[in-house]
Each structure stands twice: as structure tokens, then as C-alpha cells.
C-alpha positions, 0 to 999 in steps of 0.5 A: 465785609463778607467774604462768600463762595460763587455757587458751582456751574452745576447749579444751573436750574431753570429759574425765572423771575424767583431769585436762585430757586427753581419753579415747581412743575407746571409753573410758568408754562412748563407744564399743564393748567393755566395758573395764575401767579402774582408777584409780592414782595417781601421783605427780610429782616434780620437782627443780631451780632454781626457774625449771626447775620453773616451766618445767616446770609451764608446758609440762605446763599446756599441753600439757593434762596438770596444771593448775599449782594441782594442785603443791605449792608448791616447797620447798627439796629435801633433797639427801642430807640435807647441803645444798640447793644443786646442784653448780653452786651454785643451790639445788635446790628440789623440787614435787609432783603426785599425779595420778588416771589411769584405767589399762586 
């Protein structure tokens, strides 16, 4: 259904354990200090038409936050469990992310 770009080769930056993104200085072990980080999870959830959703899967893959396989297909969203269709008649649909992040 999505059609995205791989990222590029020069993309390459240290990452572990927090999706794409890149540690801060000093986080697991590249640095001084001992910090303590806690993983969490948290999850993602975004409502609207399907083109908006897709939109938003796309500037996150981009901006190097979630890889668009890491959502859940969209599925139609229960909107107070009468109707799927928003106010201005497009059909809400709704997608999931659930993310680790390493909390300080």
C-alpha cells in the first residue's frame, strides 16, 4: 500500500537499541559518566484519511525516527463505536507503532 525510499548508504550512524536514531554523546559507553538508561515503550497512534497517515509514516521514515514496516496496516478507526467516517465524510482509518526508547 506504501510505496517508501530506502534510506541512502550515507546514512549510516551508530545506533543501538533506539530504532534509526543516533545516541547522544556519552550514552552507552561512548563517553564518560555512568548513566543509567531504562528501556520504555511507547506507542504510536495515528488517526486519519489514509493519504495523512501515509504522509505521516513517510516524514518520520525520514526524519530517521520509524521505519514505515515497524506500523501496523491501517485499519478502519472505531470512532465512538457509531461510524468511521470524520465530519467531513473521509473514512478515519487508524495505525500502530510501538517503539523501544532508552530513557535516562
Amino acid at each position: 500500500m506504501f510505496d517508501y525510499q530506502e534510506p541512502e548508504a550515507s546514512d549510516n550512524q551508530e545506533t543501538q537499541g533506539t530504532g534509526s536514531l543516533p545516541l547522544p554523546p556519552g550514552v552507552g559507553g561512548q563517553g564518560k559518566g555512568t548513566r543509567s538508561l531504562n528501556p520504555e515503550k511507547v506507542r504510536h497512534m495515528l488517526f486519519g484519511s489514509l493519504a495523512g497517515i501515509d504522509r505521516t509514516i513517510k516524514i518520520l521514515h525520514a526524519l530517521g525516527y520509524a521505519d514505515p514496516n515497524d506500523w501496523s496496516e491501517p485499519i478502519p478507526a472505531p470512532l465512538s463505536g457509531i461510524d468511521t467516517r470524520s465530519s467531513s465524510g473521509v473514512e478515519t482509518w487508524m495505525a500502530i507503532l510501538t517503539k523501544i526508547l532508552l530513557i535516562e
